[in-house]
C-alpha positions in Angstrom: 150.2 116.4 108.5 148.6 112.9 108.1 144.9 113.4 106.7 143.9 109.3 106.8 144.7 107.3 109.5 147.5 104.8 109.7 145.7 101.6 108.0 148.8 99.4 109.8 148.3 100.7 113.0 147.4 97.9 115.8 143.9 97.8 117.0 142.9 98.7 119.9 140.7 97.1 122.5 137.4 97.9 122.6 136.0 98.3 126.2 132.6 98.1 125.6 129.8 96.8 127.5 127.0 96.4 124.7 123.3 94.7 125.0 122.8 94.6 121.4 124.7 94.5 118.1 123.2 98.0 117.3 124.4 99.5 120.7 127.6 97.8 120.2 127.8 99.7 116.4 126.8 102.6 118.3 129.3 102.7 120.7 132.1 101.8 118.1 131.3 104.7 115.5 130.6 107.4 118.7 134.1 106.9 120.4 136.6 109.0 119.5 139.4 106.6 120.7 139.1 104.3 118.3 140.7 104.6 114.7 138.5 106.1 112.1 138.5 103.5 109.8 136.8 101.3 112.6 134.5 103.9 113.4 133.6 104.1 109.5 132.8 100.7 109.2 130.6 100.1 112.6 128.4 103.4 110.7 128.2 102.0 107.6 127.3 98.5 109.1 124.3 100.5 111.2 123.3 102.7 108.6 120.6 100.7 107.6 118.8 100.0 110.8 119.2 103.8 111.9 117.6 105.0 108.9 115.2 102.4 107.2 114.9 102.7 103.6 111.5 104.1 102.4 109.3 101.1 100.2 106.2 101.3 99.1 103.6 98.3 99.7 100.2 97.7 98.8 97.3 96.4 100.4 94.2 94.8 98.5 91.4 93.8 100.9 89.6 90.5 100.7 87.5 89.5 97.8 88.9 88.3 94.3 92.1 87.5 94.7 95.2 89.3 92.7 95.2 86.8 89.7 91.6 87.5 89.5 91.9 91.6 89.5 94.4 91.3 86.9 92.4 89.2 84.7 89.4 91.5 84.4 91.9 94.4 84.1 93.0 92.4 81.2 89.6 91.6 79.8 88.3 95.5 80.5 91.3 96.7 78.3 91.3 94.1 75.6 87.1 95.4 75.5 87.9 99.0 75.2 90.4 98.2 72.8 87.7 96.2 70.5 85.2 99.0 71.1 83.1 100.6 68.8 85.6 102.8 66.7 84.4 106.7 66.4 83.5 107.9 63.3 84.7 110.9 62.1 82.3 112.9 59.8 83.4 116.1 58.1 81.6 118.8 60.5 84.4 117.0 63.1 87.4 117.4 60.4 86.7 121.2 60.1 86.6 121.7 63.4 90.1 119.5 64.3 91.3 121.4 61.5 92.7 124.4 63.9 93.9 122.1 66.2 
């Protein structure tokens, strides 16, 4: 009992009447004539116009541009960061005492 498919085997021809390079993939990986390592290949080769890969993208509407966004993000962090610093008096240790 063979399991994989002769690899020396001659190829066949491929009578196929195709209007596009995905049809012709298609056709190749749906036939049952041809030899399964052709039919492999002609998924793998359409697998990525059959089922997209998901990506995430961002829009940011007009105004200040990206460079500008990110500098006041900058600016707006490096101010809370030099903020007022909060004073801890002892009725606030007792009560961070349980904690």
């Amino acid at each position: 009992m063979q399991l994989l498919p002769d690899l020396n085997e001659p190829d066949a021809p491929l009578p196929i009447d195709a209007g596009s390079s995905l049809e012709f993939l298609r056709a190749v990986y749906s036939d049952p004539g041809q030899p399964m390592t052709r039919r492999m290949r002609a998924a793998i080769a359409a697998l990525p116009f059959e089922h997209p890969k998901l990506a995430v993208t961002a829009t940011i509407d007009g105004g200040p541009g990206f460079a500008a966004r990110l500098e006041a993000a900058i600016a707006k962090t490096a101010e809370m960061r030099a903020g007022p610093a909060i004073e801890l008096s002892a009725s606030n240790e007792e009560s961070l005492e349980h904690l």
